[in-house]
Every structure is written in C-alpha cells, then in structure tokens.
C-alpha positions as a Markdown table, in Angstrom:
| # | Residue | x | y | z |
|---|---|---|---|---|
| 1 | Unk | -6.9 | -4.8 | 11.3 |
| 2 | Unk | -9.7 | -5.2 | 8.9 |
| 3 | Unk | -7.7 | -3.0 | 6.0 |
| 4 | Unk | -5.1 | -6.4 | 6.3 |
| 5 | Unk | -7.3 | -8.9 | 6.1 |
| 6 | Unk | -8.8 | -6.5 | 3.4 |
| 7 | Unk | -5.2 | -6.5 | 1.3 |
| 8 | Unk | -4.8 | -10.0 | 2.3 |
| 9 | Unk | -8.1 | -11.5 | 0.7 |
| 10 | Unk | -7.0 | -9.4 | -2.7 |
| 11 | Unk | -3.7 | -10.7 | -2.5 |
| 12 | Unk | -4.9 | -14.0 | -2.3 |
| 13 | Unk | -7.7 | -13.9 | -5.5 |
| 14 | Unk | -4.9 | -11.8 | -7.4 |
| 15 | Unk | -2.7 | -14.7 | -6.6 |
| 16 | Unk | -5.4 | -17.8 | -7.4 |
| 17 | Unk | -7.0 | -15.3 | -10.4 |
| 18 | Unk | -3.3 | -15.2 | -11.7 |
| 19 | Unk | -2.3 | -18.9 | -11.4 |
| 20 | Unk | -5.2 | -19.8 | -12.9 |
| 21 | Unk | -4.8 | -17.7 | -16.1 |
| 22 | Unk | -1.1 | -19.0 | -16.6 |
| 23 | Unk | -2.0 | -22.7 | -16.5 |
| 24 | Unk | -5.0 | -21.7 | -19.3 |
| 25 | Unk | -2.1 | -19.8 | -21.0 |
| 26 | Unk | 0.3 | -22.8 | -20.6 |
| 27 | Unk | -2.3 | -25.0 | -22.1 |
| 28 | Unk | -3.2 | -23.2 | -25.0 |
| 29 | Unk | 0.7 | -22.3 | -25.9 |
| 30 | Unk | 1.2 | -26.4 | -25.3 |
| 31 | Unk | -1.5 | -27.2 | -27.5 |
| 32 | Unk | -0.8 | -24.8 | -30.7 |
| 33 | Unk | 3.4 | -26.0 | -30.4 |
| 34 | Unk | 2.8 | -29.9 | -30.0 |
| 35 | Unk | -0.8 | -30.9 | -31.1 |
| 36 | Unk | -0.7 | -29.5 | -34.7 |
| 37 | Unk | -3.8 | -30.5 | -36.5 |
| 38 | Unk | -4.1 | -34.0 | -34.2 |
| 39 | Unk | -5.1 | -32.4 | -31.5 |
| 40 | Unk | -9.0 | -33.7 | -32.5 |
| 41 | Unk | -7.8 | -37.3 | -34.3 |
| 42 | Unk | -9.8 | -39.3 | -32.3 |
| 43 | Unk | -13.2 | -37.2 | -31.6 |
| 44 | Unk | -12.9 | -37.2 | -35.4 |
| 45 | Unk | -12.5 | -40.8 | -36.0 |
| 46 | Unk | -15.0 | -42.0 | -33.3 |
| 47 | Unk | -17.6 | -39.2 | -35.0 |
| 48 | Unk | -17.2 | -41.2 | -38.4 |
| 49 | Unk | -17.4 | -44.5 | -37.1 |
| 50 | Unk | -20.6 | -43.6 | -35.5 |
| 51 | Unk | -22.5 | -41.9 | -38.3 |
| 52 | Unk | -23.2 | -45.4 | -39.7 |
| 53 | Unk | -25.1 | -45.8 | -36.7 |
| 54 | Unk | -28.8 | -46.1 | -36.6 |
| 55 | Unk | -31.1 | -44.8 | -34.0 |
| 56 | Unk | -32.6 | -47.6 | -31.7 |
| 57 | Unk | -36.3 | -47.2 | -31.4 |
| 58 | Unk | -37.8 | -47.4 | -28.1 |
| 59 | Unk | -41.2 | -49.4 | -27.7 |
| 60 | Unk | -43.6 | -47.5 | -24.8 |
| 61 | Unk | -44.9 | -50.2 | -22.7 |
C-alpha cells in the first residue's frame, strides 16, 4: 500500500512538473512567433517618458 501512494505522488509531480514546463514552453514559442521586437513597446516608452522626471525631495519633519 505505501509503494502506491509512493508511485502515485510521483505520478502526480511528474504530471504538475510536466504541465508546468509546457505552458513555459508554450509561452516562450508564442512570444518569439508573434511578439517580434514589440514584445517590450511599452516598458520602453513609459521608461523614456519618465527619464525627464526629477526626483521629489522629501523634507524630515
């Protein structure tokens, strides 16, 4: 009894452990076929716009 619950807990992290590697897999193959280079557009565009920020100072009371 304890050698099936044994093969039954590997079973079930081979089965989560694969899963989990094929939706990594799926999102990297989605990513390189339909993001191209825009994939970071607009973490590039908000990093530019706030660059001409200045810091704000904080006054210690």
């Amino acid at each position: 009894m304890v050698m099936f619950f044994r093969d039954l807990l590997l079973l079930a992290v081979f089965v989560i452990g694969l899963t989990a590697f094929m939706g990594i897999l799926a999102h990297w193959f989605s990513l390189k076929l339909f993001g191209g280079r825009s994939v970071f557009k607009f973490v590039d565009h908000s990093k530019s716009f706030q660059s001409n920020w200045s810091n704000v100072l904080r006054r210690n009371r």
